[in-house]
C-alpha positions as CSV (number, residue, x, y, z in Angstrom):
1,X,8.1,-33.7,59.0
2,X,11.3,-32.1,58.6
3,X,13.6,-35.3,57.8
4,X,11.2,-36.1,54.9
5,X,11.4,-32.4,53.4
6,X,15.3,-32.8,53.9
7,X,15.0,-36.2,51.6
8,X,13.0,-34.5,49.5
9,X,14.7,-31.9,48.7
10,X,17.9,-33.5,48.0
11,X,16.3,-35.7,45.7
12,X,14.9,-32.6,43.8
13,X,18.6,-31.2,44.3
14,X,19.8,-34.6,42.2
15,X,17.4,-34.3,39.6
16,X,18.3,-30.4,39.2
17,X,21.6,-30.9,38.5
18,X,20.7,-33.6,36.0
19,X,24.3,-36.0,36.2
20,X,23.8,-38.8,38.5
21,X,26.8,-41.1,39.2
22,X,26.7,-43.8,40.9
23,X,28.3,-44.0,44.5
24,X,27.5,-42.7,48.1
25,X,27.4,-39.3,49.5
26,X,27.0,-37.8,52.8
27,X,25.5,-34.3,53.9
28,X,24.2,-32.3,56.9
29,X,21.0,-30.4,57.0
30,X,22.8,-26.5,56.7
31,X,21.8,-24.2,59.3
32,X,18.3,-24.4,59.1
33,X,17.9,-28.3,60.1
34,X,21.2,-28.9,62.0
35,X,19.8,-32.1,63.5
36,X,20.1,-33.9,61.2
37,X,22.6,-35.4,58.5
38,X,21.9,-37.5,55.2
39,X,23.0,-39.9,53.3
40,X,22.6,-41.0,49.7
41,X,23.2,-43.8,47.3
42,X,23.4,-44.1,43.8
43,X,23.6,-47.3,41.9
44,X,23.1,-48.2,38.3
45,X,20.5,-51.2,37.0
46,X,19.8,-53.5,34.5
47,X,18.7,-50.7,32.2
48,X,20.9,-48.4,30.7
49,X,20.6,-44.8,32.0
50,X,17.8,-46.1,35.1
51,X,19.3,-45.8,38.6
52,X,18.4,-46.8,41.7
53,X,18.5,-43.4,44.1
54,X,18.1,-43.9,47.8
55,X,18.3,-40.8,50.8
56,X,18.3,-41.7,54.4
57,X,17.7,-39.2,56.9
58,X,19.4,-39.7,60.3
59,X,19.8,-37.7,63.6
60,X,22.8,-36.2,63.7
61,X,23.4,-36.7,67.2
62,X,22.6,-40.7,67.3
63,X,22.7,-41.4,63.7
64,X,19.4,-42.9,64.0
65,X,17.2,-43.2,60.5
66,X,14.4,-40.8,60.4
67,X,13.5,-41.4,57.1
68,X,14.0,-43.5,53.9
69,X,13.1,-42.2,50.5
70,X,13.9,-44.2,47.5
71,X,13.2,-44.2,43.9
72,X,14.7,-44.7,40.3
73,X,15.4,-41.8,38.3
74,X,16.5,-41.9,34.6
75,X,19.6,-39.5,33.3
């Protein structure tokens, strides 16, 4: 399934770049999946340095969610 490779993949983006700050950020999914759009959440928890990381998938026509990934990532 393509959404789940999109959320996927921008989870693996996140942990590549090895910084997370907490917040919301949007994307689309380029010119290979241009049906769809994401959107992702960050937000810090009880323990130092452990976030919360959560990537919804959505059509981009309807802005229906496809697909929910979430985990918690230490940085």
């Amino acid at each position: 399934m393509a959404a789940a490779l999109l959320a996927a993949g921008q989870m693996e983006t996140l942990q590549a770049e090895g910084s997370l700050e907490p917040g919301t950020t949007e994307g689309d999914g380029g010119d290979d999946l241009t049906g769809y759009r994401w959107k992702q959440s960050i937000a810090g928890t009880r323990i130092n340095g452990l976030y919360q990381v959560e990537i919804t998938v959505e059509d981009a026509d309807s802005g229906t969610a496809i697909y929910q990934l979430t985990t918690l990532l230490f940085d």
